[in-house]
C-alpha positions in Angstrom: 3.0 -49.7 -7.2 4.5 -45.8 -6.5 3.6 -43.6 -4.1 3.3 -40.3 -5.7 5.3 -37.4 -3.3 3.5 -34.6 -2.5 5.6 -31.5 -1.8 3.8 -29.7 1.7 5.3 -27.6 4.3 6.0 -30.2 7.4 8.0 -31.8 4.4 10.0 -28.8 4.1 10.0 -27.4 7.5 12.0 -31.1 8.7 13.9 -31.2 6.1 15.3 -27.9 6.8 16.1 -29.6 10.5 17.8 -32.2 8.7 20.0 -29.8 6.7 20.8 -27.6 9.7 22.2 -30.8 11.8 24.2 -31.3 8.6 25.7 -28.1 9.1 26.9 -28.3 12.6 29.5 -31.0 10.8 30.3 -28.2 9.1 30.3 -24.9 10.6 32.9 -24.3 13.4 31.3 -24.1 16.6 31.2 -20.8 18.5 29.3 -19.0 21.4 29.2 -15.4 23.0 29.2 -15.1 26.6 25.4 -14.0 28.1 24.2 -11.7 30.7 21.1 -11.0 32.1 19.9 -7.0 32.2 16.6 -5.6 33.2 15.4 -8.9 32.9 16.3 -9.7 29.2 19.6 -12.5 28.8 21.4 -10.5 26.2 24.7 -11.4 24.4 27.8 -9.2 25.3 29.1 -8.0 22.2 33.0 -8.5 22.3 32.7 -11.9 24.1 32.6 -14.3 20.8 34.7 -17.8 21.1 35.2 -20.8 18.9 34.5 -23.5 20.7 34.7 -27.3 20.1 31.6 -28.4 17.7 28.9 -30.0 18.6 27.6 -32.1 15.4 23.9 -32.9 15.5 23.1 -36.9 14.5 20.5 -38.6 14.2 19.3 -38.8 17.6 19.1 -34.8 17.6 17.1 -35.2 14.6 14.3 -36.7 16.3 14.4 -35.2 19.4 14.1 -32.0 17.7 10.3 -31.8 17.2 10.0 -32.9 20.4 11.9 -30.4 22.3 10.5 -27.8 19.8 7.0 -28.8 20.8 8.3 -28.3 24.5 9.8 -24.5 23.1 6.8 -23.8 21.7 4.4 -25.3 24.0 3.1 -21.2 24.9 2.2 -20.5 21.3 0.7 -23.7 20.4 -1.6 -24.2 23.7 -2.5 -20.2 22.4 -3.5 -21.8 19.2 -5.8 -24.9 20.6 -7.3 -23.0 22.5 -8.5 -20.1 20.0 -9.5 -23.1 17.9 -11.4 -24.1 20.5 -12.6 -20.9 21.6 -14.1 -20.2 17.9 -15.6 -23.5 16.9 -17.7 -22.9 19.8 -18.7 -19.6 19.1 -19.5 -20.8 15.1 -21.3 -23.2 16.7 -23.7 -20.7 18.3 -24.5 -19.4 14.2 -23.8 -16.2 15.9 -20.7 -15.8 13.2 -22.7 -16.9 9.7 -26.1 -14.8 11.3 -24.1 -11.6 11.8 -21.9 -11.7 8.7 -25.2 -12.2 6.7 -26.6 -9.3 8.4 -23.5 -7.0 7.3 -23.3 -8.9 3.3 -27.2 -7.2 3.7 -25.5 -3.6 4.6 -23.1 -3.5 2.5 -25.0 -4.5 -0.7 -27.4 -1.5 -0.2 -24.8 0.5 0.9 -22.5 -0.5 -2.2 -20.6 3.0 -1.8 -19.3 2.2 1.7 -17.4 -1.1 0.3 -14.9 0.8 -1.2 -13.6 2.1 2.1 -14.3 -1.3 4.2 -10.0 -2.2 3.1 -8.4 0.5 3.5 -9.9 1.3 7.0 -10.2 -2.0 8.4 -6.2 -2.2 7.0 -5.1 1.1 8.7 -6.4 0.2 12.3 -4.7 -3.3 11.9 -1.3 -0.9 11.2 -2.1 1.1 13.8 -2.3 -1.7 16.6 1.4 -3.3 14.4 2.5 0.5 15.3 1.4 1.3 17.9 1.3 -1.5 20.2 3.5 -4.0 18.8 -0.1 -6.0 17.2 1.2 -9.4 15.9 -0.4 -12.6 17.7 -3.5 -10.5 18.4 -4.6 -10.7 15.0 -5.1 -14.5 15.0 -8.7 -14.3 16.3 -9.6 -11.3 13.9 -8.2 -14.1 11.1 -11.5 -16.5 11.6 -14.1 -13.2 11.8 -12.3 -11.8 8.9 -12.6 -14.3 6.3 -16.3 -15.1 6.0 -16.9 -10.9 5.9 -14.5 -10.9 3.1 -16.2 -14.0 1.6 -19.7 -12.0 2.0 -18.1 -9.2 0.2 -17.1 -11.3 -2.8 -13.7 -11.6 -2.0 -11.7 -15.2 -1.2 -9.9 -16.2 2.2 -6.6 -14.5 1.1 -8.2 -11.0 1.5 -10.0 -11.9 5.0 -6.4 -13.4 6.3 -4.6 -10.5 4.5 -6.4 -7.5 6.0 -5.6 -8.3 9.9 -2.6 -10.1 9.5 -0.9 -8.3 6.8 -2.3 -5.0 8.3 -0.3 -5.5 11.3 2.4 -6.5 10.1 2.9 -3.4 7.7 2.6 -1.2 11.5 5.1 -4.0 12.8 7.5 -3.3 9.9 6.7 0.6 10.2 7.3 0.7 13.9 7.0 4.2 15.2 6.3 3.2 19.0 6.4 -0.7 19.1 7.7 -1.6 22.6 9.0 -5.1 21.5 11.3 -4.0 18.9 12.1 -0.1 18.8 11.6 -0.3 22.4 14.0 -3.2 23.3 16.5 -2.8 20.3 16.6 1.2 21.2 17.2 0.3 24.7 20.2 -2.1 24.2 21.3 0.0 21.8 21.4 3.0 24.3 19.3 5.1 22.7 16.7 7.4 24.0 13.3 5.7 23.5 11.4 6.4 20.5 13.9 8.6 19.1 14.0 9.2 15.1 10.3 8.5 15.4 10.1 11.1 12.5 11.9 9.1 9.9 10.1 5.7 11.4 6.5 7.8 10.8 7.4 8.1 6.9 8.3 4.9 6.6 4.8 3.5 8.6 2.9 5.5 6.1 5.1 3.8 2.9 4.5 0.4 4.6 0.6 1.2 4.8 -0.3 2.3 2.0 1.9 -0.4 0.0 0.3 -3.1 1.4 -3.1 -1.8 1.1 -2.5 -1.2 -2.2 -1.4 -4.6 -2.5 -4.5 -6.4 -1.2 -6.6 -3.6 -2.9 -5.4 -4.5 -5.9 -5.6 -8.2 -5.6 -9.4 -8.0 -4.2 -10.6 -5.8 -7.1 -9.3 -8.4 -9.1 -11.0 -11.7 -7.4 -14.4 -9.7 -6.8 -14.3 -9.5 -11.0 -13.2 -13.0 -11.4 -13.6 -15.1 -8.2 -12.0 -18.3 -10.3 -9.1 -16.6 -10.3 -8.2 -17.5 -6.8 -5.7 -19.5 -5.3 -8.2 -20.8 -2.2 -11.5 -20.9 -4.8 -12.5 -24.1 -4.4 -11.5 -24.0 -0.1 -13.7 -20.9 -0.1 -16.6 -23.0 -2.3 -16.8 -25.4 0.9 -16.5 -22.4 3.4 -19.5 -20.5 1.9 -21.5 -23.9 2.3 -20.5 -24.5 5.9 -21.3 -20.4 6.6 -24.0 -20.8 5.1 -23.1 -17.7 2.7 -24.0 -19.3 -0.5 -27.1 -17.0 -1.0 -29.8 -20.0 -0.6 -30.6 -19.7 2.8 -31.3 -17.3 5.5 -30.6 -17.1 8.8 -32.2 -14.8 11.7 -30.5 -13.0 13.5 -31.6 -13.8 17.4 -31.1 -12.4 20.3 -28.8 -15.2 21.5 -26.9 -14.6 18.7 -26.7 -10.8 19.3 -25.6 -11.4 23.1 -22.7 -13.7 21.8 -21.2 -11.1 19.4 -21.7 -8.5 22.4 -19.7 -11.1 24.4 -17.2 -11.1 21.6 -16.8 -7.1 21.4 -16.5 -7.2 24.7 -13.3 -9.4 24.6 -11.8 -7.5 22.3 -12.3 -4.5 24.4 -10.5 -6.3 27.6 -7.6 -7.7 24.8 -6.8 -4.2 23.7 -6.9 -2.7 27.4 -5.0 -5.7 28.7 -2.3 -5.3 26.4 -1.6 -1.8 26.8 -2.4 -2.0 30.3 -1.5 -4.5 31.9 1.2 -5.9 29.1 -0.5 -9.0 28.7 0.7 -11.5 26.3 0.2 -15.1 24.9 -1.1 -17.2 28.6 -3.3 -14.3 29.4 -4.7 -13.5 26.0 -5.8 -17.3 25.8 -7.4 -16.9 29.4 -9.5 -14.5 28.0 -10.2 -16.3 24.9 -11.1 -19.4 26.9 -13.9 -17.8 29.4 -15.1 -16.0 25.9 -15.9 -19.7 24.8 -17.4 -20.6 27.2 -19.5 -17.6 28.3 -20.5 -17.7 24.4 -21.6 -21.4 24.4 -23.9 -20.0 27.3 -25.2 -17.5 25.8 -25.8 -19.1 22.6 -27.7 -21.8 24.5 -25.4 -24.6 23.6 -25.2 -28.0 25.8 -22.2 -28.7 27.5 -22.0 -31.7 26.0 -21.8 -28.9 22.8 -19.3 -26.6 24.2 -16.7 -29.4 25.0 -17.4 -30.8 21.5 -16.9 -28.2 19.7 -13.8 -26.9 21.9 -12.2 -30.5 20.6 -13.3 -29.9 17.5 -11.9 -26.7 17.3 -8.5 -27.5 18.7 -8.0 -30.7 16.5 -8.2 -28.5 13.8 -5.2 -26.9 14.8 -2.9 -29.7 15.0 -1.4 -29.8 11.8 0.1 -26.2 12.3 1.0 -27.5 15.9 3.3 -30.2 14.5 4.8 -27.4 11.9 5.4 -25.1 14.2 7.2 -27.5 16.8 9.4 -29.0 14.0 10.2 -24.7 13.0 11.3 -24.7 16.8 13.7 -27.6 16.4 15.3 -26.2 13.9 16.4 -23.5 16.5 16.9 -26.0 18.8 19.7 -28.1 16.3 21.3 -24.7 15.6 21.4 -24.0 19.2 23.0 -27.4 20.6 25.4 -27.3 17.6 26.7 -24.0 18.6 26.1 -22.5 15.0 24.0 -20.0 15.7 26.1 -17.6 17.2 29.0 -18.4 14.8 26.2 -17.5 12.3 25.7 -14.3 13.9 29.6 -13.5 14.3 30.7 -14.3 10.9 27.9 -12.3 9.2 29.1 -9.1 11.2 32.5 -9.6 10.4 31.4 -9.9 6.6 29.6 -6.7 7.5 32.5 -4.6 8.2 34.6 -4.9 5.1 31.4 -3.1 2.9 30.9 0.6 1.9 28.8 2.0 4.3 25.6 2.0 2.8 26.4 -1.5 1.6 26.9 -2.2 5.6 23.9 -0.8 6.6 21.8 -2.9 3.9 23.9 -6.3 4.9 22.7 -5.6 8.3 18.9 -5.7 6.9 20.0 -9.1 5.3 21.6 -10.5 8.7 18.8 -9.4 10.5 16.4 -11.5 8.0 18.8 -14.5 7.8 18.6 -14.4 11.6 14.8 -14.2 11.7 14.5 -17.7 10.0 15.7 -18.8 13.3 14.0 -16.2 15.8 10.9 -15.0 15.4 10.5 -13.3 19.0 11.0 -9.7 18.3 12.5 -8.8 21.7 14.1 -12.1 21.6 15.8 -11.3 18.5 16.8 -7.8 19.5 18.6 -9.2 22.5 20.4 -11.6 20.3 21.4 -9.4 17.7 21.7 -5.5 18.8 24.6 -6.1 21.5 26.6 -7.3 18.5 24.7 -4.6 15.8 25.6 -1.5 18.1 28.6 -1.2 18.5 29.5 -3.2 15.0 27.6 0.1 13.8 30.2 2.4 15.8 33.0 0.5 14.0 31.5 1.1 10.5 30.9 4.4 11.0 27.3 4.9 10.8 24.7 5.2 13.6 23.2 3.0 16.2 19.3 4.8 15.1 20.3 2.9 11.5 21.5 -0.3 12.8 17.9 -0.7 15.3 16.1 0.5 11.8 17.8 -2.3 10.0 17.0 -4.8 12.8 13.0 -3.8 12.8 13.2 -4.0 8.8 14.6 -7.6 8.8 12.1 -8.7 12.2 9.0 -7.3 10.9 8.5 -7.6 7.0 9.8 -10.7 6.2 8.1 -12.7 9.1 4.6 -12.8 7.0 5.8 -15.4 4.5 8.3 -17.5 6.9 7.4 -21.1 7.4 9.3 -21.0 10.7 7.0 -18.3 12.0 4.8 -19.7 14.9 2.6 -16.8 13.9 2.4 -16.9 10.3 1.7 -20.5 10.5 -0.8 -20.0 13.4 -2.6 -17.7 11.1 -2.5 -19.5 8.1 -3.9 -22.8 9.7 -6.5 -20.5 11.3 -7.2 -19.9 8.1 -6.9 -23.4 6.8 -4.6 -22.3 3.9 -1.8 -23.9 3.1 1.7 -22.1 3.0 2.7 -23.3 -0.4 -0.3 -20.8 -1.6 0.3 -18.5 0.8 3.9 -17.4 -0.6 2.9 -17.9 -3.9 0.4 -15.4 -3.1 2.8 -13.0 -1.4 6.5 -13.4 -3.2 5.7 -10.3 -4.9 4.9 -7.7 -2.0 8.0 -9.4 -0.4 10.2 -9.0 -3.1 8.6 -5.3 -3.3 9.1 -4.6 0.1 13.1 -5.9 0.6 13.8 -3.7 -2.2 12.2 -0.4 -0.7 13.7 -1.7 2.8 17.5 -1.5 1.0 16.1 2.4 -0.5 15.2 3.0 2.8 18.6 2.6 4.3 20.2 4.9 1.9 18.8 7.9 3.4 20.0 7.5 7.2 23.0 6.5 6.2 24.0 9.8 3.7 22.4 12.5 6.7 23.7 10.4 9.5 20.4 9.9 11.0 20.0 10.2 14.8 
């Protein structure tokens, strides 16, 4: 009898360990020399060395899930326990009840749809911006989806509209701290500088992708068969009770729930800027939101703890990709290739026209990203080689940072490595295959307009 294979992403995402322990038999091993500055280990730039190989067997193979699960312990306790957090708070009905109650709006109100993209889109940018928005977005994901849904649009459009909205601010940085910030401070720049050029290229990113999920909503809301997720988003209407054949009332309970919810929100925004909270302390918060809304929504304990199982078992097929996307860091790592990576693409670097340079450096940046997805961790791998490799080529550092935040911030939507982008997609319970089907296009789009958008700083030797 044979066993049919079906292609999915753990599939790929191990098999891409497999392939880079292959290459430490290959690639000649090599490290640069670290020190640790204001807090941040960063790689000093002129301290490169071949040094003996380390080839990854076997062994390494195996353990590599399991020390990426230990990397990425942070990110994946992050996503159990928003699971958690928003099984409970479906559980309540508060979520189906009030996205009934705004399907209701906007079908009376049918002029106001029009302008429910492009605004909800723009604040997302502004938080990418602005803030640095990127694993803030996951909990919008699973309130964002049935409103789209309501609207007559699929799970594509709810995902894209938080998720690809920041990331088109994250790509357009004018102010984000984690990658202008740290890139312009290794980079010894003064902060924020060329913000003028930056705020040009955050309106292109934002009104691209806008256009891009405009476009594709108009498109499903005429033929809803014509999505990729139209037979998930069958079962999704049925389970939100959004098929049109039932009503729900809208309590009080379930009013005090949502208050509880925009009330989160409120403390997640003013944390972040605040108080620069991050992943533990975001979950916190998430966490006593569960369980303050189980409360309120006159659940059982016996309820809450259910559904914060429930909820979190849900995410552990996206845990087990995302560990196995960490162990491929972790082979590169303990075969000393990545920084032999990382040297020979700068020394490819230098022998190209300038402009050529300056594009390569966009490429490098995205090559590296496969690997890191942390944008100050990236920064402080990269721009201690970038800067000064910048200085030899003869354009400036204020290009090289652009480069970096180009090659960090729009390809990380469609990466399978991503802990985010898989976080969000399995929040979203759709699978990645769809997903880059889905998005090639605006990727493809937006590498292109990143290689225009290096011309310029290049010819006027931007500062």
């Amino acid at each position: 009898m044979k066993t049919k294979f079906t292609f999915n992403t753990l599939v790929m995402i191990y098999a891409i360990v497999i392939l880079v322990a292959g290459l430490t038999w290959i690639v000649p091993g090599g490290e640069y020399q670290r020190e640790v500055k204001d807090g941040r280990t960063l790689v000093v730039a002129e301290s490169f060395k071949y040094v003996d190989s380390q080839p990854q067997g076997i062994a390494a193979i195996l353990l590599a899930p399991i020390k990426g699960f230990i990397q990425a312990a942070q990110i994946i306790a992050f996503l159990f326990i928003i699971g958690g957090a928003f099984k409970i708070i479906e559980t309540t009905g508060a979520i189906a009840a009030s996205v009934q109650k705004m399907a209701l709006f906007f079908s009376r109100e049918k002029h106001l749809q029009k302008f429910f993209i492009p605004v909800t889109m723009l604040l997302f940018s502004l938080g990418g911006t602005l803030f640095g928005m990127c694993e803030e977005t996951m909990p919008f994901v699973l309130i964002f989806i049935p409103l789209a849904l309501s609207l007559g649009y699929d799970s594509l459009v709810g995902t894209a509209i938080p998720f690809l909205g920041a990331a088109a601010g994250f790509a357009g940085a004018v102010f984000n701290p984690f990658t202008v910030g740290i890139a312009q401070g290794i980079a010894e720049l003064p902060m924020y500088s060329g913000m003028e050029y930056r705020l040009f290229v955050w309106i292109l990113s934002t009104i691209f992708m806008t256009a891009f999920v405009m476009r594709y909503a108009a498109k499903i809301k005429a033929n809803p068969k014509l999505s990729p997720v139209y037979e998930i988003d069958q079962q999704r209407k049925l389970s939100l009770h959004l098929d049109n054949t039932s009503k729900i009332s809208f309590t009080l309970y379930h009013k005090l729930v949502l208050g509880a919810f925009a009330l989160a929100m409120i403390l997640l925004v003013y944390g972040v800027l605040k108080y620069h909270w991050y992943i533990n302390e975001i979950a916190a918060l998430f966490l006593g939101l569960g369980i303050f809304a189980g409360l309120l929504g006159k659940l059982t304990l016996t309820e809450i703890t259910e559904s914060m199982k429930a909820g979190a078992r849900d995410m552990m097929g996206v845990a087990l990709i995302i560990a196995c996307a960490k162990g491929i860091l972790v082979v590169a790592n303990d075969g000393k290739i990545l920084d032999a990576l990382l040297y020979n693409l700068a020394g490819v670097i230098t022998r190209f026209h300038k402009i050529i340079a300056a594009q390569s450096m966009f490429v490098t940046q995205a090559i590296i990203n496969f690997f890191v997805h942390s944008g100050s961790g990236q920064a402080a791998l990269t721009m201690p080689v970038m800067a000064p490799l910048a200085d030899v080529i003869g354009i400036t550092r204020q290009t090289a940072v652009l480069a970096f935040v180009f090659g960090e911030g729009w390809i990380n939507p469609i990466l399978p490595t991503s802990g985010v982008t898989m976080g969000v997609l399995g929040l979203a319970g759709i699978s990645w295959e769809k997903w880059a089907k889905w998005l090639l296009p605006i990727q493809i789009f937006f590498f292109i307009l990143a290689l225009l958008l290096l011309i310029p700083p290049v010819v006027f030797h931007w500062q």
